[in-house]
C-alpha distance (Angstrom), angle and dihedral (degrees) to the residues before:
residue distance angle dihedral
X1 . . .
X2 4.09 . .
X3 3.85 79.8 .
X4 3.64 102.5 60.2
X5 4.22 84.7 40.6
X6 3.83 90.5 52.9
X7 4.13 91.2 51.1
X8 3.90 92.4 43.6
X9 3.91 92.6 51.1
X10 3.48 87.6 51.6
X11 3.97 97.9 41.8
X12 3.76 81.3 56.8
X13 3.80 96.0 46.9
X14 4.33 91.0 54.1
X15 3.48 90.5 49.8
X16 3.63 101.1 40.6
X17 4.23 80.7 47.7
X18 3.88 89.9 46.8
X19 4.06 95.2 52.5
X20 3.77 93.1 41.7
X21 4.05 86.2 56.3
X22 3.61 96.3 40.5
X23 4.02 94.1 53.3
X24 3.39 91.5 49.9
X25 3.63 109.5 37.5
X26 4.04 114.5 111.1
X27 3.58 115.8 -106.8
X28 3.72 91.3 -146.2
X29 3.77 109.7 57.9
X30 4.55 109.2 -163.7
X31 4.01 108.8 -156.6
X32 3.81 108.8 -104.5
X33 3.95 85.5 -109.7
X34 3.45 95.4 57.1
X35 3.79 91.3 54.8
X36 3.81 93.0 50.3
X37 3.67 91.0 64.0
X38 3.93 103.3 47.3
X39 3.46 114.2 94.5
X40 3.74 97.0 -160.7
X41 4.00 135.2 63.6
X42 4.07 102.8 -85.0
X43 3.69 115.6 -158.5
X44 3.87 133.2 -179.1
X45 3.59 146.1 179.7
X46 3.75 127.8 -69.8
X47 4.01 87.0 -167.0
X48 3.52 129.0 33.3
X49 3.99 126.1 -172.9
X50 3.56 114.0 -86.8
X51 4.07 118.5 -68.3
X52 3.72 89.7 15.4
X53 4.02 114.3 135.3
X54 3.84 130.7 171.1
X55 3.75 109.3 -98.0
X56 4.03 89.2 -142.3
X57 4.03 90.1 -172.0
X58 3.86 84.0 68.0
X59 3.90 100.3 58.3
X60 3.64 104.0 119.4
X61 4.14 139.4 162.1
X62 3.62 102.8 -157.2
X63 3.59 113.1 173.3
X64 3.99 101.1 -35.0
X65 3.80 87.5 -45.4
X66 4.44 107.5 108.5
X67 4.14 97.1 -158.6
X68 3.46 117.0 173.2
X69 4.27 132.4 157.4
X70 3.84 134.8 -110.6
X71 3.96 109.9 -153.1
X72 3.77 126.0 -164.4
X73 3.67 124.0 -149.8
X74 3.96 88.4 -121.8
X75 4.33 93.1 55.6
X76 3.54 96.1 -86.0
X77 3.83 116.0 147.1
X78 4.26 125.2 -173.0
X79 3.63 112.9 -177.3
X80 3.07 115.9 -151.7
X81 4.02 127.6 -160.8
X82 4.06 138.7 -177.4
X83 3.70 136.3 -164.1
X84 3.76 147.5 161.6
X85 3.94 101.9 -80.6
X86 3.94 99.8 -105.2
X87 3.67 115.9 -107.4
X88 3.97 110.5 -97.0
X89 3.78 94.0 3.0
X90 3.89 115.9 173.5
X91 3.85 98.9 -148.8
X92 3.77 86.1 178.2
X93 3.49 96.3 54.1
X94 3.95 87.7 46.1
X95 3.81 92.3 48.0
X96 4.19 93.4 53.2
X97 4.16 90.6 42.1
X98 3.77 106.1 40.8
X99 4.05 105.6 20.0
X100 4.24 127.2 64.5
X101 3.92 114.7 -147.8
X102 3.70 92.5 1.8
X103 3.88 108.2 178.9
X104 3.76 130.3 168.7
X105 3.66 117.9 -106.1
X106 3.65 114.9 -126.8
X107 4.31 124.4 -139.9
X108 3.39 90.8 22.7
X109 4.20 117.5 136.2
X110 3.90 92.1 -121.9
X111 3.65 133.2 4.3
X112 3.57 117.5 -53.5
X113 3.90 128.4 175.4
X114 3.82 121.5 179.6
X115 3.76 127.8 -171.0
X116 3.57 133.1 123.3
X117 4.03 130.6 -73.9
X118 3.87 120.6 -95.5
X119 3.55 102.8 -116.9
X120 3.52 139.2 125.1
X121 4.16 108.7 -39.9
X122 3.38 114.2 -76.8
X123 3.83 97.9 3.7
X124 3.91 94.1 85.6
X125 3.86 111.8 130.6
X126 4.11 111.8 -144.2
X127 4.13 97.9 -102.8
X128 4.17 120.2 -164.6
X129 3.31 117.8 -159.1
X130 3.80 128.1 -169.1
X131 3.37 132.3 -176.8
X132 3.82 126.6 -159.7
X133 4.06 128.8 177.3
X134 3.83 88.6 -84.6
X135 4.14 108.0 3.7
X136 3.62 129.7 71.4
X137 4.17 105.0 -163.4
X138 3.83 113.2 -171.6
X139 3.91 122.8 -175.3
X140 3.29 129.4 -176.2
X141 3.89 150.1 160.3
X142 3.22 151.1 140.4
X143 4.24 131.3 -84.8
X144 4.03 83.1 18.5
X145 3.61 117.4 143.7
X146 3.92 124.8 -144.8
X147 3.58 98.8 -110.4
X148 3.82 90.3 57.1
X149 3.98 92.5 59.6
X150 3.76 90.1 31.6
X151 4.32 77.9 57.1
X152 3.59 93.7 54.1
X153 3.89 95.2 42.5
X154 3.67 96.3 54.3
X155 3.85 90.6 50.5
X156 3.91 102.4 43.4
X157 3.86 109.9 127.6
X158 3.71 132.0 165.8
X159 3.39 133.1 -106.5
């Protein structure tokens, strides 16, 4: 009978183990080599918006700038870019000038405005953009809805 309790404490243990990794896992996973040469904290999303995947083809350091792509199943594509917050950057001023309807997201883990790119009318792409201590993430893309880059705001975590 102590047997059968040893084997169900452990049973409950592995799970209990198995559903604490898979809640937290990341849902973007950046090659070991990648991380060795970014010189800033990188963080990603332990949820993405339904269909999404990592396009792992797309994982790039390009001059101190980590890019990589989110593809959905239906053709969708979010890129998604970090960087070293510039020195003395006025992320108000930049959020009036180059962003319609921008509007702070709230319950999200860091700062995190969403609106839609200045550009020529009706050509705007929806554009995230979250600001950490050290990190500035941006996503962006067209045909997204709000609730998909409120999604990845809510779950951004560091590394």
């Amino acid at each position: 009978m102590k047997l059968i309790g040893i084997i169900f404490v452990i049973l409950l243990g592995a799970g209990g183990g198995a559903y604490y990794f898979l809640q937290n896992r990341a849902a973007v996973i950046i090659p070991q080599a990648v991380i060795d040469k970014t010189l800033f904290p990188i963080y990603t999303p332990k949820q993405l918006p339904g269909g999404f995947a990592l396009d792992e083809s797309s994982i790039a350091n390009n001059e101190g700038v980590l890019v990589f792509q989110l593809k959905n199943t239906d053709g969708r594509v979010l890129a998604v870019s970090q960087q070293s917050i510039p020195p003395k950057f006025d992320f108000t001023d930049f959020y009036e000038k180059q962003m319609k309807g921008a509007r702070t997201i709230s319950g999200t883990p860091h700062h995190s405005v969403i609106g839609e790119m200045a550009v020529k009318e009706g050509q705007g792409a929806k554009f995230l953009s979250i600001r950490t201590g050290e990190t500035w993430l941006m996503v962006s893309g067209n045909d997204i809805r709000d609730d998909e880059l409120e999604l990845i705001a809510k779950s951004i975590a560091k590394l």
